[in-house]
C-alpha positions, 0 to 999 in steps of 0.5 A: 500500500503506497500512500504520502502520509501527508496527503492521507490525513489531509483528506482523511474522512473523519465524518463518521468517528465524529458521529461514532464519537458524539453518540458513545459519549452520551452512551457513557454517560448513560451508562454511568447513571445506569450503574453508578449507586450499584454493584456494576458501577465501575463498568463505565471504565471498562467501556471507554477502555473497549472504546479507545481500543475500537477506535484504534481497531477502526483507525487501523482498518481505515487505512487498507485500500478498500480494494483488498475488500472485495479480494477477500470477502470470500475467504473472510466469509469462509473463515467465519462460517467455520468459527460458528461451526467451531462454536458449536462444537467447542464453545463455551456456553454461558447463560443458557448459550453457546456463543463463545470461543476461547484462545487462551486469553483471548475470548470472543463471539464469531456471530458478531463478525459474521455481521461483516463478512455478510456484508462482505461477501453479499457486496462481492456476490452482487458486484459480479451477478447483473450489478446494473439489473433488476434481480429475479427470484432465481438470482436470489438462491445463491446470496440466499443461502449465503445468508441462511447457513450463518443465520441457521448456526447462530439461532442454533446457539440459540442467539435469535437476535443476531441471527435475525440481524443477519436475514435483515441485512440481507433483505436491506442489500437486495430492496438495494440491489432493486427487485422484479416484483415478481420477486418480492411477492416470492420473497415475502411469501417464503419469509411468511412461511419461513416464519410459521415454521421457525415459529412453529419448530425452530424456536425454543419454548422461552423463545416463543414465550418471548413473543407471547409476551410481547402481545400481553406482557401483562399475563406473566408480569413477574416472569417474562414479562417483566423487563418489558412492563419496566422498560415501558414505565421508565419510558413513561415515566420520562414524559418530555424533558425526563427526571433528570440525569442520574435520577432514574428511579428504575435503575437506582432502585435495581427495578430493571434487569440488565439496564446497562446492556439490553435496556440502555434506551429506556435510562436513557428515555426516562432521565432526559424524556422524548426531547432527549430521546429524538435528539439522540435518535437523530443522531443515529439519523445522521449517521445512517445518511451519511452511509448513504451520501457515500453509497451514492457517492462511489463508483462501483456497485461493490462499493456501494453495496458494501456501504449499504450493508454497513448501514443497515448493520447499525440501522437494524441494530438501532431500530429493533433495540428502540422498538423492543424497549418501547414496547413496539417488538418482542426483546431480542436481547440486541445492543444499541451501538456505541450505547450498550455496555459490551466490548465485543460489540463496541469493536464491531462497530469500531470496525464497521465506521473503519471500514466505511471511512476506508471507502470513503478515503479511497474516493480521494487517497488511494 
């Protein structure tokens, strides 16, 4: 890789850690009020540790000529399946789930880098099969099944959430990639009665419970259906301008599980109300049109279909997080990026704005 140092950081696109930047600051704020009167109360200093770091990762990865991404989308893809293979096999099961792998003192979740090599390897599919045509249902079988093994592994975890982030993705990249309309009426009637079977066969007892719930959450409200209750009244209960910081009762008086991960939305919500909640949200907004002003912006369909794909990475993520804690969608147990505590996440997404700031270089550096 030849480039002038000079000439990189002078055209360096630094758009999108500015908008990574403003929304992790607020999200470290939340999650000091979150957990400041409680046992969890130092995890704010781990997450900005797990913050430095995936800046660096994602500086890191900014500078690879964004041509060596499609060079390796399959064999990053490949690599990948295996390791979910591997979990299954030889992970480490925490919390009812096998998600986990171990290499000495290095532990990670393959599911969360599967996210990426999808990406990778829809955007190179796509990239060399009729890039400039509509696609028929047949032209989907392929990019298909490259979604539908992942997804399979991770839910067979079980990790619902991410596997479901993945089929999502995938639909975003092809509604892209622009659809006969023949093809989306099969499209949607195979998604119907995927449903009914994975409802009806694939998912596990707690996990339809999960659904039920969501429809009455009232008919176990101290079982299943209590996080779902709690989230709601700290949301209500922050009205327009909210309590104020520090003041969420539901998190100072441990009345919601898991509020530093799942549920950061509703502290959130509840301490600063819905004037705060829509500033944050359009945060997040610019962030997503900024993926695509760049989508628009490059000159391949790879490219494009690569900045797309990161998009509807952080989209989906931030959607279905927003939606569950309000009430609006079954939990799913996803975090909302550069908000929710948890490394592995947080370096995801690190990740991900390296890779979209590489592409956005390229236009200009390499």
């Amino acid at each position: 890789m030849k480039f002038n140092v000079e000439e990189v950081f002078k055209k360096y696109d630094v758009s999108f850690f500015i908008g990574m930047a403003a929304i992790f600051f607020i999200g470290i704020l939340n999650l000091y009020s979150a957990t400041y009167n409680q046992s969890t109360s130092g995890l704010y200093k781990a997450q900005m540790l797990y913050f430095i770091l995936s800046m660096m990762v994602g500086f890191a990865v900014s500078l690879i000529n964004s041509k060596n991404f499609y060079r390796i989308a399959y064999y990053f893809y490949a690599i990948n399946v295996f390791l979910l293979i591997l979990v299954l096999v030889l992970g480490k099961v925490g919390m009812g789930a096998q998600r986990w792998l171990s290499f000495g003192v290095i532990r990670f979740q393959p599911s969360e880098f599967m996210k990426l090599s999808l990406v990778f390897v829809l955007a190179r599919w796509f990239s060399g099969n009729s890039p400039y045509d509509e696609i028929s249902f047949k032209q989907l079988v392929v990019p298909g099944v490259l979604t539908f093994i992942p997804a399979i592994l991770i839910i067979a975890q079980p990790d619902l959430g991410t596997g479901l982030i993945l089929l999502l993705i995938f639909s975003m990249i092809i509604y892209y990639r622009k659809l006969k309309w023949s093809a989306i009426f099969k499209v949607v009637l195979l998604a119907a009665l995927a449903g009914s079977v994975m409802y009806k066969f694939g998912l596990k007892e707690y996990q339809r419970k999960r659904i039920q719930t969501f429809i009455n959450p009232y008919q176990d409200a101290k079982g299943s259906g209590y996080n779902a209750i709690q989230s709601e009244i700290a949301i209500g209960s922050g009205r327009i301008f909210g309590k104020g910081y520090l003041k969420s009762s539901q998190a100072s008086l441990n009345f919601l599980p898991e509020n530093h991960t799942d549920f950061v939305f509703s502290i959130f919500n509840e301490e600063h109300g819905l004037f705060g909640s829509i500033l944050l949200i359009m945060l997040y907004c610019i962030l997503f049109l900024r993926f695509l002003w760049l989508a628009r912006s490059v000159t391949n369909v790879f490219d494009s279909v690569f900045c797309v794909g990161l998009m509807a990475i952080f989209f989906w993520h931030t959607f279905i997080n927003m939606a569950m804690v309000s009430g609006l969608l079954p939990i799913v147990g996803l975090p909302l990026p550069f908000m929710s505590y948890g490394g592995s996440s947080l370096i995801t997404f690190g990740i991900c704005i390296g890779l979209a700031t590489s592409i956005s270089n390229s236009r200009s550096i390499f």
